[in-house]
PDB file of N, CA, C and O in Angstrom:
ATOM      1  N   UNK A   1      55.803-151.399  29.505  1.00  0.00           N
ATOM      2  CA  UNK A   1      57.067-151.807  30.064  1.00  0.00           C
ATOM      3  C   UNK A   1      57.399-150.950  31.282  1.00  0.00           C
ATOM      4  O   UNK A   1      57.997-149.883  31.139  1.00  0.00           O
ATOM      5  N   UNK A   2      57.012-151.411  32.501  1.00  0.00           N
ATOM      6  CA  UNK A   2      57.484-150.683  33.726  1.00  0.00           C
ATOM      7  C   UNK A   2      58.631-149.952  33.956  1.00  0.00           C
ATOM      8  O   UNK A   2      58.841-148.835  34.428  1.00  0.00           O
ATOM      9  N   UNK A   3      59.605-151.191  33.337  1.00  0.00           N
ATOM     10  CA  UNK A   3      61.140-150.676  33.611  1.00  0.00           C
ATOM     11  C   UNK A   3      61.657-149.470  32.803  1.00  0.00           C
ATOM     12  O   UNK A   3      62.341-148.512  33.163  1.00  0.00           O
ATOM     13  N   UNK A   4      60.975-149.895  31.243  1.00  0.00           N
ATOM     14  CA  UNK A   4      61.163-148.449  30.711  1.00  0.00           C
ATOM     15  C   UNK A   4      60.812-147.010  31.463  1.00  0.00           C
ATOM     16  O   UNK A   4      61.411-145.971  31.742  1.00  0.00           O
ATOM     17  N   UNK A   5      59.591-147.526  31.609  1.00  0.00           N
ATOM     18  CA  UNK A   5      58.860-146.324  32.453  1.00  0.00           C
ATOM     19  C   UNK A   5      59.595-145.493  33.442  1.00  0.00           C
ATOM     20  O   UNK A   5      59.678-144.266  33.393  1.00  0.00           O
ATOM     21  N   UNK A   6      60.259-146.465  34.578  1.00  0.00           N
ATOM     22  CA  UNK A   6      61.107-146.149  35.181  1.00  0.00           C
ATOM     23  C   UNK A   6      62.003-145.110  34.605  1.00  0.00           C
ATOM     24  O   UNK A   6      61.863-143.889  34.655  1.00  0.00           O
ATOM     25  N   UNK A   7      63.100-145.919  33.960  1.00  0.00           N
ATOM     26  CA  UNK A   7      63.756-145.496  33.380  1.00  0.00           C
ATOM     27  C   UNK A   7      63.664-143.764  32.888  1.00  0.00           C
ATOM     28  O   UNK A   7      64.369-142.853  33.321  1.00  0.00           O
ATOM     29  N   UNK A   8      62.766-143.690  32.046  1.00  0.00           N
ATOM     30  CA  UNK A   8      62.270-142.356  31.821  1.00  0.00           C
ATOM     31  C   UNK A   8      61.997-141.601  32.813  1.00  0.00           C
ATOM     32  O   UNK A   8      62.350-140.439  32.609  1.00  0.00           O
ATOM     33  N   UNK A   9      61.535-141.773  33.764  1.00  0.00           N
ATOM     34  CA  UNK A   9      61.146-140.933  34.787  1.00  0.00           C
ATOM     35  C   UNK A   9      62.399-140.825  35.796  1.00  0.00           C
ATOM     36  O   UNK A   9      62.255-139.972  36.671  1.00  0.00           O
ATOM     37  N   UNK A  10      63.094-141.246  35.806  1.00  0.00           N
ATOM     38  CA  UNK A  10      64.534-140.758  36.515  1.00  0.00           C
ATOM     39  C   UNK A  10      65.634-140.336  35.939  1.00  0.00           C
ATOM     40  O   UNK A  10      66.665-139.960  36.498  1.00  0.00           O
ATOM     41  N   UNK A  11      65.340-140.420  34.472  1.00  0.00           N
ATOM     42  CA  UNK A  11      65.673-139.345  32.855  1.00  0.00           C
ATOM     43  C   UNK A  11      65.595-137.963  33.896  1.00  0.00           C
ATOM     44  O   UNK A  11      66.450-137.349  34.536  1.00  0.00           O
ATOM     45  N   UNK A  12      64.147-137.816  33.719  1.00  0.00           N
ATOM     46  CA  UNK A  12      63.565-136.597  33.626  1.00  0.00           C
ATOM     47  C   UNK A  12      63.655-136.016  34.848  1.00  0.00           C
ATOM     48  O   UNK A  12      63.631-134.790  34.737  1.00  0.00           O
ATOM     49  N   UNK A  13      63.764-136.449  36.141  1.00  0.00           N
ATOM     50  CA  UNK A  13      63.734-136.079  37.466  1.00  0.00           C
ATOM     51  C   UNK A  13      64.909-135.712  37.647  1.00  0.00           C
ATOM     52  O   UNK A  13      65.174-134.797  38.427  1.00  0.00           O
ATOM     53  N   UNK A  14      66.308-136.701  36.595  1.00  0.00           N
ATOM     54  CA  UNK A  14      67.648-135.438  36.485  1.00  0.00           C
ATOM     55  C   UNK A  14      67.740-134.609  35.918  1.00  0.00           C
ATOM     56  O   UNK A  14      68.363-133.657  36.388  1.00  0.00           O
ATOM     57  N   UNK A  15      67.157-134.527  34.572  1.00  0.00           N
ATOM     58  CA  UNK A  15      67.658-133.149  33.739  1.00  0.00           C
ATOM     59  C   UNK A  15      66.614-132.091  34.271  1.00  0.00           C
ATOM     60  O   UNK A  15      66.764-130.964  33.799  1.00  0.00           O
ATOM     61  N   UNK A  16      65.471-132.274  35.270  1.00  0.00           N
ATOM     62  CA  UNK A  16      65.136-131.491  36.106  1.00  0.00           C
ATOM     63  C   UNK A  16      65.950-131.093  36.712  1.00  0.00           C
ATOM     64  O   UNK A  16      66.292-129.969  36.345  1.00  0.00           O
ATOM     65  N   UNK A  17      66.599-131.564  37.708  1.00  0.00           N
ATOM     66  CA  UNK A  17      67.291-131.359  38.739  1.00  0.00           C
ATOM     67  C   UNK A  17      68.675-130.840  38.073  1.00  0.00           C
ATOM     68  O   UNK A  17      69.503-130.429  38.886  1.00  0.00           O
ATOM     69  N   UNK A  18      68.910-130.817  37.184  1.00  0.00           N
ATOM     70  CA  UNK A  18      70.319-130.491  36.319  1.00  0.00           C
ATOM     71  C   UNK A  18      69.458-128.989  35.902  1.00  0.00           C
ATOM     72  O   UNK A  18      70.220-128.110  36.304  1.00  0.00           O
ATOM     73  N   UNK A  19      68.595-128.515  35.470  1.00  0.00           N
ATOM     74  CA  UNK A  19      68.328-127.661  34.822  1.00  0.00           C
ATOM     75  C   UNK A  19      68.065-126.813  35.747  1.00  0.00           C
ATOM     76  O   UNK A  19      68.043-125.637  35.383  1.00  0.00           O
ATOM     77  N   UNK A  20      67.804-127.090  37.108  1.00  0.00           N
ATOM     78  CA  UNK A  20      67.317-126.249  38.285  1.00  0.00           C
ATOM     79  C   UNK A  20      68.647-125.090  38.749  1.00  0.00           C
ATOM     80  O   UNK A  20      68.694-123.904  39.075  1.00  0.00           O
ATOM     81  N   UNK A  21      69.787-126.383  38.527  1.00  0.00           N
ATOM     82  CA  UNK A  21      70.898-125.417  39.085  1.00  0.00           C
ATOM     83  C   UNK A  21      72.041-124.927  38.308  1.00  0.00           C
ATOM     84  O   UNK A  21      73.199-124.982  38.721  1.00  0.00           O
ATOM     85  N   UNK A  22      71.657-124.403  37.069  1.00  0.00           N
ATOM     86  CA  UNK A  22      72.737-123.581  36.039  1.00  0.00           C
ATOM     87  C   UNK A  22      71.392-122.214  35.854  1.00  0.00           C
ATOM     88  O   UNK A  22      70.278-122.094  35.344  1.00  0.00           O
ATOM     89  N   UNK A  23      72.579-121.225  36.793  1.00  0.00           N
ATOM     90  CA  UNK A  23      72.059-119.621  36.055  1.00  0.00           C
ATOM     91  C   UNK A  23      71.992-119.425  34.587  1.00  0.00           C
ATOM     92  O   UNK A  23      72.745-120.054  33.845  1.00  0.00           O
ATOM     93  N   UNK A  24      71.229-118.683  34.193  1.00  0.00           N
ATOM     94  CA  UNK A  24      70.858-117.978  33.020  1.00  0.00           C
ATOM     95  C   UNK A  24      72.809-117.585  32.284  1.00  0.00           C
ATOM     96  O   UNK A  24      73.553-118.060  31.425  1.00  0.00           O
ATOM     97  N   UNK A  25      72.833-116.737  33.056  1.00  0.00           N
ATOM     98  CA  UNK A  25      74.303-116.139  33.394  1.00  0.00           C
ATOM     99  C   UNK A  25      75.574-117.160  32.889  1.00  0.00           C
ATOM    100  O   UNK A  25      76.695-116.843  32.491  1.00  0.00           O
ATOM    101  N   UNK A  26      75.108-118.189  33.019  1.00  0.00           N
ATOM    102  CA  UNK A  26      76.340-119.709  32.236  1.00  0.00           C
ATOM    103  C   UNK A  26      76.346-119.675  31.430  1.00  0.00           C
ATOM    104  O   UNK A  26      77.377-119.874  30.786  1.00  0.00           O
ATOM    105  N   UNK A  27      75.602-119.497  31.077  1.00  0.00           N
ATOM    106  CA  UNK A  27      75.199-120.083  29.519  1.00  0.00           C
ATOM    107  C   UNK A  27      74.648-118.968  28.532  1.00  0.00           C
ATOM    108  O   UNK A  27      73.815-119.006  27.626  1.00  0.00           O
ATOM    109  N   UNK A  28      75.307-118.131  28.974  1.00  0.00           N
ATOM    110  CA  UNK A  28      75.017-116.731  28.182  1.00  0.00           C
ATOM    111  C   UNK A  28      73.664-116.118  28.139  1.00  0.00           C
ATOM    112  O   UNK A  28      73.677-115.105  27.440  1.00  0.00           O
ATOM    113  N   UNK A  29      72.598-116.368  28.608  1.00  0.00           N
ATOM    114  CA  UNK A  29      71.564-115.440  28.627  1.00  0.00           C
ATOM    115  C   UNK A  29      71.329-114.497  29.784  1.00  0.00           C
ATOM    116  O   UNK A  29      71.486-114.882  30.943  1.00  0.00           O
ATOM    117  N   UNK A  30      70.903-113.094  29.442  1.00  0.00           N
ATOM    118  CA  UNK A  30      70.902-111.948  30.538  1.00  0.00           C
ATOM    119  C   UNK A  30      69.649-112.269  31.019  1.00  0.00           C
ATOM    120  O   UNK A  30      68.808-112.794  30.290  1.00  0.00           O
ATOM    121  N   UNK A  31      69.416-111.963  32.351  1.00  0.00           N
ATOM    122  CA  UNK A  31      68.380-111.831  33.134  1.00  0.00           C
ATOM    123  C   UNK A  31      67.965-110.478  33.865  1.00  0.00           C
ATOM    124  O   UNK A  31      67.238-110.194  34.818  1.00  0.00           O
ATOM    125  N   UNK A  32      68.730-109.810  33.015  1.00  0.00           N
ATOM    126  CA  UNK A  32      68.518-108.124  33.587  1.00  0.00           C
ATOM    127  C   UNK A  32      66.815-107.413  33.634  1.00  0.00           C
ATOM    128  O   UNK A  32      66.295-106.663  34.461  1.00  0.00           O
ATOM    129  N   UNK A  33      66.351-107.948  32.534  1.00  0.00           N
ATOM    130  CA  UNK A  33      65.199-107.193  32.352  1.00  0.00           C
ATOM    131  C   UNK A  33      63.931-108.521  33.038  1.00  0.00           C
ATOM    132  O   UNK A  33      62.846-107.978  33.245  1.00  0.00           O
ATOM    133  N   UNK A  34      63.929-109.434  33.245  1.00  0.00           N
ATOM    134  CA  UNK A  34      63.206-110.440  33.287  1.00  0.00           C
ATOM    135  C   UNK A  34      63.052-110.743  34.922  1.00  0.00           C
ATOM    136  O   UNK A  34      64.105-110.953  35.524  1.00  0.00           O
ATOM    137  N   UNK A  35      61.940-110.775  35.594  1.00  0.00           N
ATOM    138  CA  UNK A  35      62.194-111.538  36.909  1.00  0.00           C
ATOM    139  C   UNK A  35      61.699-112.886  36.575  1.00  0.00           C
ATOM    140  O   UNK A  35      61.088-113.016  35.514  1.00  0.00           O
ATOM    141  N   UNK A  36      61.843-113.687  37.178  1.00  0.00           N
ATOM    142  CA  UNK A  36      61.895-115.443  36.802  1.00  0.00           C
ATOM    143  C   UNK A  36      61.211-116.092  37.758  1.00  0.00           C
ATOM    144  O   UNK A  36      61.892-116.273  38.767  1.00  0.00           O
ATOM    145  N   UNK A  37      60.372-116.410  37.800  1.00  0.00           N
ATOM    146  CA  UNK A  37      59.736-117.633  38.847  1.00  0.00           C
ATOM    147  C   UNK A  37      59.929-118.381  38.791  1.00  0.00           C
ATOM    148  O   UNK A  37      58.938-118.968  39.225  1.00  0.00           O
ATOM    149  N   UNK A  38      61.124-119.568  38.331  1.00  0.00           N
ATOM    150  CA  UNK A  38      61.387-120.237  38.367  1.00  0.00           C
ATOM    151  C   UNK A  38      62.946-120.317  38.601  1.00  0.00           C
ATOM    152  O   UNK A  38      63.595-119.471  37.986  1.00  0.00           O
ATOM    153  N   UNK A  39      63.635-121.182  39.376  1.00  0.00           N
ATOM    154  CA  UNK A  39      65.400-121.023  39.525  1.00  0.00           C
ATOM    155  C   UNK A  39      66.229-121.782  38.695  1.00  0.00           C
ATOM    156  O   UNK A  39      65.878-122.955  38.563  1.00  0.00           O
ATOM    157  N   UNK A  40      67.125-121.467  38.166  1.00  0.00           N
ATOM    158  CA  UNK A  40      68.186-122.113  36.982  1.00  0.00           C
ATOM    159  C   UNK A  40      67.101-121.824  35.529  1.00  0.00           C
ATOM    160  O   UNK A  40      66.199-121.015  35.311  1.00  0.00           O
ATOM    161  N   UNK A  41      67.603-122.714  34.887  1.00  0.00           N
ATOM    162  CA  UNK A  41      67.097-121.965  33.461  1.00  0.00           C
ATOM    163  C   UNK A  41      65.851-122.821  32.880  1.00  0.00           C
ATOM    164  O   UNK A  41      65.668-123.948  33.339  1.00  0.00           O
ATOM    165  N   UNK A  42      64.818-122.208  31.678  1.00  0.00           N
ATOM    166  CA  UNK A  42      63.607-122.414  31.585  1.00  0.00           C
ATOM    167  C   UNK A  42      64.003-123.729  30.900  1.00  0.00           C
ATOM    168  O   UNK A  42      65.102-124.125  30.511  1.00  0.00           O
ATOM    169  N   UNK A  43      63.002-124.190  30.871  1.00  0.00           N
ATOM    170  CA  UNK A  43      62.658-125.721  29.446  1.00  0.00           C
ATOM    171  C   UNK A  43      63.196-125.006  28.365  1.00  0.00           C
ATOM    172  O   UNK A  43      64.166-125.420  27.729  1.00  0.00           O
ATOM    173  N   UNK A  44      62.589-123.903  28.115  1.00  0.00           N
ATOM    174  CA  UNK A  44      62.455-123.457  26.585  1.00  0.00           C
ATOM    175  C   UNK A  44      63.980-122.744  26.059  1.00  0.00           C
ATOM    176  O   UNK A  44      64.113-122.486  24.863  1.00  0.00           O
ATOM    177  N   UNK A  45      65.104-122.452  27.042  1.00  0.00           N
ATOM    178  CA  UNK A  45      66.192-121.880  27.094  1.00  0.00           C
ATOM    179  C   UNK A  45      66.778-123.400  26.745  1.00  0.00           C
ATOM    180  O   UNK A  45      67.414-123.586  25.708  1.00  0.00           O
ATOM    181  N   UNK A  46      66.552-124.311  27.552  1.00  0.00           N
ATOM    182  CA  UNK A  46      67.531-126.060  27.340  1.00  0.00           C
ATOM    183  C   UNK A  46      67.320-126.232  25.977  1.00  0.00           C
ATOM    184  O   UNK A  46      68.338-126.328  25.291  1.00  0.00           O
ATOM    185  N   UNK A  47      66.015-126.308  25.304  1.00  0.00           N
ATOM    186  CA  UNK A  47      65.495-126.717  24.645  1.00  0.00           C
ATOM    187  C   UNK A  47      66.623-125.861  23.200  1.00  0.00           C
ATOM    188  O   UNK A  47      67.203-126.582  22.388  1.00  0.00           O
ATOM    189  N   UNK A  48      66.710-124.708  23.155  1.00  0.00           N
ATOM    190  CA  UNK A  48      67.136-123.663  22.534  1.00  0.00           C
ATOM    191  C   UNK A  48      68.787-124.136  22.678  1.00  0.00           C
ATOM    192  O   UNK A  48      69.480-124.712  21.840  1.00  0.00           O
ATOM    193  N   UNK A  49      68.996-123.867  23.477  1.00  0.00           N
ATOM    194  CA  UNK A  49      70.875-124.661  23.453  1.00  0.00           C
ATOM    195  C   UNK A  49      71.110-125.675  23.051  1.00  0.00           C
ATOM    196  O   UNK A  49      72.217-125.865  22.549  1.00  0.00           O
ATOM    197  N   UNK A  50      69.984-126.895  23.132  1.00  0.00           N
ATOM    198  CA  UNK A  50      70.643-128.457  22.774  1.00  0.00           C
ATOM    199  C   UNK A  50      69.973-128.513  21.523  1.00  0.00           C
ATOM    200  O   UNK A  50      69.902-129.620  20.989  1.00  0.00           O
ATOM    201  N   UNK A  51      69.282-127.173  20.742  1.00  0.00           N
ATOM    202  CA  UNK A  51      68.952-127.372  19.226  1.00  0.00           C
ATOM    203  C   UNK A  51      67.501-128.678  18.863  1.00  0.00           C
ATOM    204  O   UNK A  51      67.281-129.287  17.816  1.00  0.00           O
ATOM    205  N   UNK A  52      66.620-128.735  20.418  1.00  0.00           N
ATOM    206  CA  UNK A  52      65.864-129.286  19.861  1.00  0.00           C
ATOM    207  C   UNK A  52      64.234-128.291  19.768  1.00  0.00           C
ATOM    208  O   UNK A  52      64.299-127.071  19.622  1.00  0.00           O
ATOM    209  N   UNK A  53      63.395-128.733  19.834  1.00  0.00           N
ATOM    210  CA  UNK A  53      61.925-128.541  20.296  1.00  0.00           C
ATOM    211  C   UNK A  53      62.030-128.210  21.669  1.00  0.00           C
ATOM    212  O   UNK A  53      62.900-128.654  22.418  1.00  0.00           O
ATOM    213  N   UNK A  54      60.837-127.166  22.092  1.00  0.00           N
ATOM    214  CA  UNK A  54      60.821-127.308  23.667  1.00  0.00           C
ATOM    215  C   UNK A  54      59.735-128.263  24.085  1.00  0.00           C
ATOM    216  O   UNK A  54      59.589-128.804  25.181  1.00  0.00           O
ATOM    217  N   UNK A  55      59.010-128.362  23.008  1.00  0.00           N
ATOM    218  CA  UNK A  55      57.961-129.805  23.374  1.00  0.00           C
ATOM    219  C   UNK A  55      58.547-131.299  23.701  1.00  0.00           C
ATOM    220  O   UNK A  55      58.352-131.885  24.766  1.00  0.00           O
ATOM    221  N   UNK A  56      59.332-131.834  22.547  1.00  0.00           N
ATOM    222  CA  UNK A  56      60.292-132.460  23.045  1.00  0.00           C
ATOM    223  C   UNK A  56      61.433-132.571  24.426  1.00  0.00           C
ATOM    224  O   UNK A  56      61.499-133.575  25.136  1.00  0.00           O
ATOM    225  N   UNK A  57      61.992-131.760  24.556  1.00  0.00           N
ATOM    226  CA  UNK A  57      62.792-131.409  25.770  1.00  0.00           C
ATOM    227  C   UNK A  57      61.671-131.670  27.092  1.00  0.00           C
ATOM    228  O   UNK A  57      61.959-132.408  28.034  1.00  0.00           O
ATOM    229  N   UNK A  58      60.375-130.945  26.987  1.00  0.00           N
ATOM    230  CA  UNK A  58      59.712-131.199  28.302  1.00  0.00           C
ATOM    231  C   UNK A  58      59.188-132.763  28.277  1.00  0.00           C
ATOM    232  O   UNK A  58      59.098-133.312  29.375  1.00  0.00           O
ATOM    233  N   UNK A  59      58.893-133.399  27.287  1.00  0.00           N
ATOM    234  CA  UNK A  59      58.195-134.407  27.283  1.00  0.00           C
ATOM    235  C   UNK A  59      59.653-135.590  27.491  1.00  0.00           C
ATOM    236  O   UNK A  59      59.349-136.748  27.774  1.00  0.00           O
ATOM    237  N   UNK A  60      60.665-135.361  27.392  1.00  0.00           N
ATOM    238  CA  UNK A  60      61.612-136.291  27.663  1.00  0.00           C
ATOM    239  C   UNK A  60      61.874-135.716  29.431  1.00  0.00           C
ATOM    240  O   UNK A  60      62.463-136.551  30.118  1.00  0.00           O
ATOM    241  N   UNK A  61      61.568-134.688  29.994  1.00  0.00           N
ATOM    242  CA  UNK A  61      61.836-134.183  31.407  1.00  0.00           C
ATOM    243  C   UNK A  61      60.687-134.544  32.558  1.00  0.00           C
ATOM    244  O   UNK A  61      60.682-134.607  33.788  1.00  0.00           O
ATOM    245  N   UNK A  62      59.553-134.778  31.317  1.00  0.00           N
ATOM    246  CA  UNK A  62      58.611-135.585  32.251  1.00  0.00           C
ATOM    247  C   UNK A  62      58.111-137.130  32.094  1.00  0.00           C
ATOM    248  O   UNK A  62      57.036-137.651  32.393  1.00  0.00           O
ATOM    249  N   UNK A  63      59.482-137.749  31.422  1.00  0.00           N
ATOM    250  CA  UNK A  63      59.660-138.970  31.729  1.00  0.00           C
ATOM    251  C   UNK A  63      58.702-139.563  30.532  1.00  0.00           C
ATOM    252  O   UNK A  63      58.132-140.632  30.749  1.00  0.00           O
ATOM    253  N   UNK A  64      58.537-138.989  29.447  1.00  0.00           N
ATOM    254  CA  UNK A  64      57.710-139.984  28.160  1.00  0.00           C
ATOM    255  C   UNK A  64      58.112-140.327  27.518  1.00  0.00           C
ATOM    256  O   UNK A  64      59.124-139.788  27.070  1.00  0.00           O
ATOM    257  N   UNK A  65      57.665-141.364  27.052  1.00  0.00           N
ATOM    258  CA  UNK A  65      58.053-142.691  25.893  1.00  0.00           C
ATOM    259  C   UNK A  65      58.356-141.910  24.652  1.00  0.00           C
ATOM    260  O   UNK A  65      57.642-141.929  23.649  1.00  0.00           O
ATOM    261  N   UNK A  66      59.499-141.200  24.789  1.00  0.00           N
ATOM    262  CA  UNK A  66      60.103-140.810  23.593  1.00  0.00           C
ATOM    263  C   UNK A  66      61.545-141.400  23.471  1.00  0.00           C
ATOM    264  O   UNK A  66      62.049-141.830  24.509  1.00  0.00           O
ATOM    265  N   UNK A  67      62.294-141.466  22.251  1.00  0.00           N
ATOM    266  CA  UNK A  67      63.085-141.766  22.024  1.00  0.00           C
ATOM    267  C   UNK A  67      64.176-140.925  21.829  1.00  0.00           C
ATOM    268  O   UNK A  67      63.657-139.824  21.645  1.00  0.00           O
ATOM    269  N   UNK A  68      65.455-140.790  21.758  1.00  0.00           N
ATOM    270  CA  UNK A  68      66.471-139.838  22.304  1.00  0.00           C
ATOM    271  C   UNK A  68      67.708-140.379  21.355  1.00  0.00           C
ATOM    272  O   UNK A  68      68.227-141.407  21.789  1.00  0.00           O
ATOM    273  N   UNK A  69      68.234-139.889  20.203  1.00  0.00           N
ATOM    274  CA  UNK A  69      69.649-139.888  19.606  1.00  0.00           C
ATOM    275  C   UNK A  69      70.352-139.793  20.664  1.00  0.00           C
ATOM    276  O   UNK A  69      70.043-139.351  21.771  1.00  0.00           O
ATOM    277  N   UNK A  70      71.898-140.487  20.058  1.00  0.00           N
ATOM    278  CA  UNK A  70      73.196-140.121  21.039  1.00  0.00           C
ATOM    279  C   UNK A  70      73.200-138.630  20.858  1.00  0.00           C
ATOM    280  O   UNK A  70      73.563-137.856  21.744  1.00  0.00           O
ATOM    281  N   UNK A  71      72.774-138.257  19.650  1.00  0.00           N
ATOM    282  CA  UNK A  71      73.540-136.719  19.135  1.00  0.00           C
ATOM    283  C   UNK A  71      72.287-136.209  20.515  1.00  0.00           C
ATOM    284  O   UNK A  71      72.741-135.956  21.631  1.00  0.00           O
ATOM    285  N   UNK A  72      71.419-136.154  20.367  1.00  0.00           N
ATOM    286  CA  UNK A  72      69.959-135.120  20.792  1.00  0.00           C
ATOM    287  C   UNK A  72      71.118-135.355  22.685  1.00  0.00           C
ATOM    288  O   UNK A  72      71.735-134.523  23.349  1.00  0.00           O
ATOM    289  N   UNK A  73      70.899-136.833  22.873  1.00  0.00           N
ATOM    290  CA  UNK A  73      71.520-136.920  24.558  1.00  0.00           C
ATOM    291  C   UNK A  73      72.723-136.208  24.773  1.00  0.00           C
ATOM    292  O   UNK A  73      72.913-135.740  25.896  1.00  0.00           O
ATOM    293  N   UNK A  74      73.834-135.996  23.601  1.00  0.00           N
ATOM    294  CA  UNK A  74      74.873-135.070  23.783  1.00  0.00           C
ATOM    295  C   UNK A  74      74.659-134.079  23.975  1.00  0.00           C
ATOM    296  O   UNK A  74      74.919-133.566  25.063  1.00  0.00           O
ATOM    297  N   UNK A  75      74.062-133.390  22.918  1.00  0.00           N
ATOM    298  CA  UNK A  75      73.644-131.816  23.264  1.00  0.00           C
ATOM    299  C   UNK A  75      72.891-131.253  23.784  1.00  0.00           C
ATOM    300  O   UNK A  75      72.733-130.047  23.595  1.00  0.00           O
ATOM    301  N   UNK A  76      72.135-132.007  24.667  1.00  0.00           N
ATOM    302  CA  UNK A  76      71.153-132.089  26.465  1.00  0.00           C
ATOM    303  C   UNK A  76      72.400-131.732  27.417  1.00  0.00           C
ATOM    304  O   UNK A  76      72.295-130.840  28.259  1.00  0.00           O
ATOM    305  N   UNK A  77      73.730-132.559  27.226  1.00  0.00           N
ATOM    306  CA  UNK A  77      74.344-132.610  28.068  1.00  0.00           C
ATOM    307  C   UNK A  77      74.896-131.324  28.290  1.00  0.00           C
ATOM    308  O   UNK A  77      74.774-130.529  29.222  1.00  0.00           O
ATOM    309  N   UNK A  78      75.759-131.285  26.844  1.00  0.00           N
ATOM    310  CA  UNK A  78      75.691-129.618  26.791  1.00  0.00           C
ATOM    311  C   UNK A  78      75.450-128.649  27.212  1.00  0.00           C
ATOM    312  O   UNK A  78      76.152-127.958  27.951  1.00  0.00           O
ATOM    313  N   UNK A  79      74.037-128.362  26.661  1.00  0.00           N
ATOM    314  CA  UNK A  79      73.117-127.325  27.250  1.00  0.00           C
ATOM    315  C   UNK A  79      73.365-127.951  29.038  1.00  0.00           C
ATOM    316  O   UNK A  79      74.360-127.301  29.357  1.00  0.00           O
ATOM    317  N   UNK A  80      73.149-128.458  29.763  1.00  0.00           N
ATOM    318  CA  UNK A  80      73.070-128.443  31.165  1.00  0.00           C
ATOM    319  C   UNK A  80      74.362-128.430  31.442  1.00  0.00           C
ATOM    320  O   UNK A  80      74.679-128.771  32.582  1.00  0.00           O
ATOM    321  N   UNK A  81      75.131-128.146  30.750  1.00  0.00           N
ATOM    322  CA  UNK A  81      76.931-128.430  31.200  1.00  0.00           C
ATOM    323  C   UNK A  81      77.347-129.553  32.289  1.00  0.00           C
ATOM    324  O   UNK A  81      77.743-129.441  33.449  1.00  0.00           O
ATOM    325  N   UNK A  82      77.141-130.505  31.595  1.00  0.00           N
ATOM    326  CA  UNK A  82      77.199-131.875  32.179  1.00  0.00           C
ATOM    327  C   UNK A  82      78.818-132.224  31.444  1.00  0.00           C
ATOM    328  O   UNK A  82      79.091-132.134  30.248  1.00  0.00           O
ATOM    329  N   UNK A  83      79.708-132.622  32.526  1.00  0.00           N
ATOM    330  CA  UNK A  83      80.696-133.803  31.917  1.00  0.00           C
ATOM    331  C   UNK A  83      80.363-134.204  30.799  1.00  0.00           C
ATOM    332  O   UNK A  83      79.177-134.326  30.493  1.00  0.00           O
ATOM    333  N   UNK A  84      81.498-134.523  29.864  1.00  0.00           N
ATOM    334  CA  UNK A  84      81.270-135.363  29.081  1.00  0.00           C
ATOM    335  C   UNK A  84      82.292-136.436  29.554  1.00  0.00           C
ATOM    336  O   UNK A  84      83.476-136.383  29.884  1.00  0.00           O
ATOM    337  N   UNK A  85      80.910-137.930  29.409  1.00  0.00           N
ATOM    338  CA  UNK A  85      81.381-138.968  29.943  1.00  0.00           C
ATOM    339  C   UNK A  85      82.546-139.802  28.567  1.00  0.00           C
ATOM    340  O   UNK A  85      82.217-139.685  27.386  1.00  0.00           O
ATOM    341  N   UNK A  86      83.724-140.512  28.919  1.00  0.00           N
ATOM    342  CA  UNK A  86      84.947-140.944  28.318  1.00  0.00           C
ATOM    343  C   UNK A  86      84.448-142.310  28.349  1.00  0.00           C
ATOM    344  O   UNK A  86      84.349-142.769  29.487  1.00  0.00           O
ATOM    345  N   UNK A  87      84.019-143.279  27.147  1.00  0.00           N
ATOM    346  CA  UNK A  87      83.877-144.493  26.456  1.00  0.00           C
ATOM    347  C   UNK A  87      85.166-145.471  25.721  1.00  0.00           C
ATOM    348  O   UNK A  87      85.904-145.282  24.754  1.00  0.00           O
ATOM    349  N   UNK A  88      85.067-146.193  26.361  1.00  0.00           N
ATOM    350  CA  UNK A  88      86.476-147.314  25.935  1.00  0.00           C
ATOM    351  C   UNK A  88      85.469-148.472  25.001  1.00  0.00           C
ATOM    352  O   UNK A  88      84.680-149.204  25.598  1.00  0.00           O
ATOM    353  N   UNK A  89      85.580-148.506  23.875  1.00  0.00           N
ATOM    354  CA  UNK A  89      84.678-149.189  23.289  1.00  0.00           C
ATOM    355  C   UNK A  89      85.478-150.517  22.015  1.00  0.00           C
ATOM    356  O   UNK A  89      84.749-151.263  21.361  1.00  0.00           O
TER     357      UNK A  89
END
């Protein structure tokens, strides 16, 4: 399914791009002792805040045919301190 495909891969190209730009420092972890090659916070730090796998977390960031709870997509949001979006249902 292409469109899925899609779909997933512009998943993952945001919570990239969401994960690139929240310091360590937000979200409570020190970076005192650590230098980082990478900017904003690791997979394995998201992964750790939204209470899932970091295997999971990367494999939904690089756009794969995985499947995603409301709960798991809430507490992604979370961890990246994303709005929470308001539903009239």
């Amino acid at each position: 399914m292409p469109n899925e495909t899609s779909k997933a891969k512009t998943l993952g190209h945001y919570l990239k791009s969401r994960r690139d730009r929240i310091q360590p420092e937000q979200v409570g972890f020190s970076d005192s002792h650590n230098r980082r090659r990478t900017q904003g916070l690791r997979r394995e730090e998201v992964a750790m805040l939204a209470g899932v796998s970091t295997t999971y977390y990367t494999w939904l960031e690089q756009g794969r045919d995985v499947t995603a709870s409301k709960e798991i997509i809430e507490n992604i949001g979370r961890a990246l301190l994303l709005p929470r979006m308001k539903k009239n249902i």
